[in-house]
C-alpha positions in Angstrom: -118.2 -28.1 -80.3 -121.4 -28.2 -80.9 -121.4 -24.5 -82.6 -118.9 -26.3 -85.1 -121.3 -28.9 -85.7 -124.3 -26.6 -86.6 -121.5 -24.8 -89.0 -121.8 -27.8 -91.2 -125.6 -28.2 -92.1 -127.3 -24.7 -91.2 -126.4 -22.9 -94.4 -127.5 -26.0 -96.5 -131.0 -25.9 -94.2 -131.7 -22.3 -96.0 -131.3 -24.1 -99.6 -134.9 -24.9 -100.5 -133.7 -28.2 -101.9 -133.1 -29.3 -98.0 -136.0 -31.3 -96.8 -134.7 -32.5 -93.4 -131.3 -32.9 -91.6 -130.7 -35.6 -88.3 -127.7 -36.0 -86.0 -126.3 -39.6 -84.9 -124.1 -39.5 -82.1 -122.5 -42.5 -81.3 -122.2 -41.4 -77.4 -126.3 -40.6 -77.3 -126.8 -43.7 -79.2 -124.5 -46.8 -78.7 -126.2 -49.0 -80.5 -126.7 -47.2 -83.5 -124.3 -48.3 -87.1 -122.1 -44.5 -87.2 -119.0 -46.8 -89.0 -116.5 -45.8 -86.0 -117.5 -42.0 -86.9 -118.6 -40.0 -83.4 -121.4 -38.0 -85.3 -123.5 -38.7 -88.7 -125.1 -36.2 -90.2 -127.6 -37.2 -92.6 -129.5 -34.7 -95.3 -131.9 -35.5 -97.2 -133.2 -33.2 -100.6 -135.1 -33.0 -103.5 -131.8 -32.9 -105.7 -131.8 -35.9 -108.0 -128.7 -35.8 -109.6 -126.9 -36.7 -106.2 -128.4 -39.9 -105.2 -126.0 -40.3 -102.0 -122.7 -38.1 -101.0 -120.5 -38.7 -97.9 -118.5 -36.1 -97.0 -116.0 -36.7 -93.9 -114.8 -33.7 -91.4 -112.5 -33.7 -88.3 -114.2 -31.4 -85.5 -111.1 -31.2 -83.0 -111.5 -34.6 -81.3 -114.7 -36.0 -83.2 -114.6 -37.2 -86.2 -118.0 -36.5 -88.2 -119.9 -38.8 -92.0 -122.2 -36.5 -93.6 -124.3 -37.9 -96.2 -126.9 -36.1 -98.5 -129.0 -38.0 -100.1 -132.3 -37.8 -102.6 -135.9 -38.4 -101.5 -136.0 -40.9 -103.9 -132.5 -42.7 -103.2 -134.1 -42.7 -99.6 -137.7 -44.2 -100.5 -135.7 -47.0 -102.8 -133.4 -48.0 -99.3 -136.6 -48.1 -97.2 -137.7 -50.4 -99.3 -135.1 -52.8 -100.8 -133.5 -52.4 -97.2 -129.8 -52.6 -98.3 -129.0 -49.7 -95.6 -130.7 -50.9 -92.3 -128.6 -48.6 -90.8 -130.4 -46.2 -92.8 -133.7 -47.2 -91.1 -132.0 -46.7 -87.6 -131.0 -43.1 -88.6 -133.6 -42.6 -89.7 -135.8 -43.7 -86.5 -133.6 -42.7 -83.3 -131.9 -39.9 -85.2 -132.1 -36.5 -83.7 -134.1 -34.1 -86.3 -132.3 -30.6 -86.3 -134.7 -29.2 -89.4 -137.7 -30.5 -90.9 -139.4 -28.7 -93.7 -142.9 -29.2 -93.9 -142.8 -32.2 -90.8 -141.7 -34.3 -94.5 -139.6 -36.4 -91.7 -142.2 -36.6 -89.4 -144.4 -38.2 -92.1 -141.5 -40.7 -93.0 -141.2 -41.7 -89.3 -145.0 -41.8 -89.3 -144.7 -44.3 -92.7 -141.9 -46.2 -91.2 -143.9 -46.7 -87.9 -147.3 -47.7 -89.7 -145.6 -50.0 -92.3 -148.1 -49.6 -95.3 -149.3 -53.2 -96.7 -147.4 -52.0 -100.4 -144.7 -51.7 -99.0 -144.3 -54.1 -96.7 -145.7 -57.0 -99.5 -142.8 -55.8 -102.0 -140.2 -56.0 -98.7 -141.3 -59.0 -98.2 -140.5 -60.7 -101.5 -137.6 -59.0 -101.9 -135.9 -60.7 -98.3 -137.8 -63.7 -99.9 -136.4 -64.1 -103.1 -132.3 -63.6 -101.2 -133.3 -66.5 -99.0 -134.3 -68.7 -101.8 -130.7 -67.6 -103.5 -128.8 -68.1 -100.0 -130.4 -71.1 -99.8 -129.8 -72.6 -103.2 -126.2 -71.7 -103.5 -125.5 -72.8 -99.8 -127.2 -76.5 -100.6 -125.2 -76.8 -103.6 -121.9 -76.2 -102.1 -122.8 -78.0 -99.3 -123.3 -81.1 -101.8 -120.1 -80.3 -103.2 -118.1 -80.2 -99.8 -117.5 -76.9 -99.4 -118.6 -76.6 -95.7 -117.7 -73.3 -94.6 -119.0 -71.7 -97.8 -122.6 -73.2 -97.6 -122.6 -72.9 -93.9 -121.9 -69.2 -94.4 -124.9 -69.0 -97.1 -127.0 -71.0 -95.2 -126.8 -68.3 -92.2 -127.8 -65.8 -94.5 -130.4 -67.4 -95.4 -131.5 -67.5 -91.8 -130.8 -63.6 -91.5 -133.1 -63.3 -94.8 -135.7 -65.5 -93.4 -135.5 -63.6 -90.1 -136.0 -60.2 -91.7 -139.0 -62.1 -93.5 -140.6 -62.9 -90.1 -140.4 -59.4 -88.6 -141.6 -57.2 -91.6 -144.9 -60.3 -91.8 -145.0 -58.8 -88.6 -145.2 -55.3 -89.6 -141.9 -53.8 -88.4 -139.2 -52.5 -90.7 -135.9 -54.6 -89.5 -133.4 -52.8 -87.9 -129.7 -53.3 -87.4 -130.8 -55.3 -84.0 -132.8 -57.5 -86.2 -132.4 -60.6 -84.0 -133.7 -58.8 -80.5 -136.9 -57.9 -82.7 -137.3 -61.6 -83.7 -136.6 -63.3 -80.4 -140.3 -61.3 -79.6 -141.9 -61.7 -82.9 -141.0 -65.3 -83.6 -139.5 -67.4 -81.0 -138.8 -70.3 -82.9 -136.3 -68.9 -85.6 -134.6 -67.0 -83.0 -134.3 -70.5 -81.5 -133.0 -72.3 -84.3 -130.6 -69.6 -84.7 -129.4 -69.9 -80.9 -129.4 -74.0 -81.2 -127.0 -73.5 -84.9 -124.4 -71.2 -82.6 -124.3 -73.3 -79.6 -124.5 -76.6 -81.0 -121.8 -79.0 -80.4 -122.5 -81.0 -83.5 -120.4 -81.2 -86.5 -120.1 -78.5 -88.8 -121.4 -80.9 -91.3 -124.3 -81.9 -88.5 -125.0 -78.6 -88.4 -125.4 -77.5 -92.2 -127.6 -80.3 -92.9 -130.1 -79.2 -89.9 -130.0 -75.5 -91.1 -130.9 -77.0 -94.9 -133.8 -79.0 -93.2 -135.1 -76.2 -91.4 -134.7 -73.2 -93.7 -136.6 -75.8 -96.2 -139.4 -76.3 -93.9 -139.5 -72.1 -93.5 -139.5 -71.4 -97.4 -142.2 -73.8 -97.7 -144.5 -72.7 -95.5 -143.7 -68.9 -96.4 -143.7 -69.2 -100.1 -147.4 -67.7 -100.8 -146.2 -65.0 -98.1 -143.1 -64.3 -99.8 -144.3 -64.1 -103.3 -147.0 -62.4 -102.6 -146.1 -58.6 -104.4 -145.2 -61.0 -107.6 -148.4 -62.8 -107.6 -150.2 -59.8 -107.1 -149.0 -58.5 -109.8 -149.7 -61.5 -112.8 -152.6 -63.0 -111.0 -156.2 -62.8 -112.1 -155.1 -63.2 -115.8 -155.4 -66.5 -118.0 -152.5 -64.3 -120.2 -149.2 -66.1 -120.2 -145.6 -64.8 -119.9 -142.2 -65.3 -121.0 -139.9 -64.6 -118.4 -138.9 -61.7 -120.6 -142.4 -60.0 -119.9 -142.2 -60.8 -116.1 -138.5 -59.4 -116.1 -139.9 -56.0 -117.6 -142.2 -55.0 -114.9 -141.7 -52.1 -113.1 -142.4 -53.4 -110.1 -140.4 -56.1 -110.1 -137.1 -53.9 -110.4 -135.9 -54.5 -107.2 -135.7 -58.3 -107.5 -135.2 -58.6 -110.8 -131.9 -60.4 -110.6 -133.4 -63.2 -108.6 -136.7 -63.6 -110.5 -136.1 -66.2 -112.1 -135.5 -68.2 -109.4 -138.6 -67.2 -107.6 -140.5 -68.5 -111.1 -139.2 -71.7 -110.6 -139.6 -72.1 -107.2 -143.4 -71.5 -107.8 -143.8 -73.7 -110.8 -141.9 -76.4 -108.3 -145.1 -75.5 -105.8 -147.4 -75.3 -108.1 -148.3 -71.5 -108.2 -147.5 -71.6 -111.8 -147.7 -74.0 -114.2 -145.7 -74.1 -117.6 -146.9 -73.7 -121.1 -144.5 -74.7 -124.0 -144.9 -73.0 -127.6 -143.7 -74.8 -130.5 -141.0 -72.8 -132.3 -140.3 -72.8 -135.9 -137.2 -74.8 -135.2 -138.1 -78.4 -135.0 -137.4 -79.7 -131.3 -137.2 -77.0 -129.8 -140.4 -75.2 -127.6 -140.2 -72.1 -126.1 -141.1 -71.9 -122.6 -144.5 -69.9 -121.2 -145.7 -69.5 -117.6 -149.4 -68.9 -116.4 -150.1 -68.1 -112.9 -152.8 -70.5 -111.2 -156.2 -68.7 -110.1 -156.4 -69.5 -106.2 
């Protein structure tokens, strides 16, 4: 079987597009994300037009996922962290080629958790909790229960992925084993919220109370890649020049609701231009010096 196996990634490990290849086997590695599939292969190249390709394959009793996928396609994952599974491959996977050790120096990256990276990570899982949490409170206002309970957890996932990466740790599919080390007290809340014998409506209203508490006290943490990246300026911005940064890509779609959360705390203040329309001001922001 395992002659059949190498059949399906040794020619492609010749191509000098190939930078690494790793096997997942569910059997070695239980708790690993496979998707019901016995083996993953995972390939990852320079090619740039294929950003991520799953191919599926029957190997007499094993069924077998084999996704190629770009160096870039793969950096952009680590860091938005829409695939934690990804991370897991990536981490317990076996490595069956390696050009140039490129996924030993990925592991290495991964294990040391460089500040960039870990500051934009950080505001990213951020800026979801805020939206989690906003949604969730408002439909929870509205009397939709289940529906704001149900963002309001994923708030607390958000804010739990928050806790371990200020920690310096990449979350992984196990994410709440990580934080019952790293930070007792949200894996707490979390246990009290599924064993509780209060209410459901009991129960939302504590999760709204706590996860306020959290964004508070995490809100210069959170923002911090953002900040960075207006601070130290007396310029001011439209939300059309914040929304065109580069680096701000990745969160784009919640950034305006991270601007006014940080006007509400006072990170930003507001600066209104007169238009040529009378009545009607255009609004400015200016990030505070601290």
């Amino acid at each position: 079987m395992d002659v059949l196996l190498r059949q399906l990634y040794q020619d492609r490990a010749s191509e000098k597009e190939t930078l690494a290849i790793l096997i997942i086997e569910k059997d070695l590695l239980p708790l690993s994300v496979t998707d019901g599939f016995d083996v993953v292969i995972v390939l990852i190249n320079h090619n740039q037009d294929i950003s991520w390709e799953v191919k599926h394959y029957q190997l007499g009793e094993r069924r077998v996922s084999f996704h190629s996928l770009s160096q870039a396609m793969m950096h952009q994952t680590l860091i938005v962290g829409n695939h934690r599974r990804l991370v897991d491959w990536l981490v317990n996977g076996k490595i069956v080629f390696d050009r140039n050790e490129f996924l030993k120096d990925v592991k290495e990256r991964i294990e040391s958790f460089p500040p960039g990276d870990r500051s934009k990570k950080m505001t990213i899982q951020f800026t979801k909790m805020l939206r989690r949490f906003e949604e969730g409170k408002t439909l929870f206002h509205n009397g939709h229960y289940f529906d704001a309970f149900s963002n309001m957890m994923h708030s607390l996932h958000h804010l739990a992925r928050l806790s371990v990466i200020h920690h310096g740790f990449y979350p992984e599919v196990t994410v709440w084993e990580q934080v019952r080390h790293i930070e007792p007290q949200t894996y707490k809340l979390y246990q009290e919220l599924l064993k509780s014998e209060e209410t459901l409506e009991k129960r939302i209203e504590l999760l709204i109370l706590a996860t306020e508490l959290a964004i508070h006290s995490k809100t210069e943490m959170g923002s911090q890649h953002f900040l960075s990246l207006v601070q130290g300026t007396d310029d001011i911005y439209s939300i059309a020049d914040f929304m065109s940064l580069n680096e701000v890509e990745d969160y784009c779609v919640d950034l305006e609701l991270l601007v006014r959360h940080l006007v509400e705390k006072d990170f930003v203040s507001i600066k209104k231009i007169e238009t040529k329309a009378e009545g009607i001001v255009k609004t400015f922001y200016r990030v505070k010096k601290f």
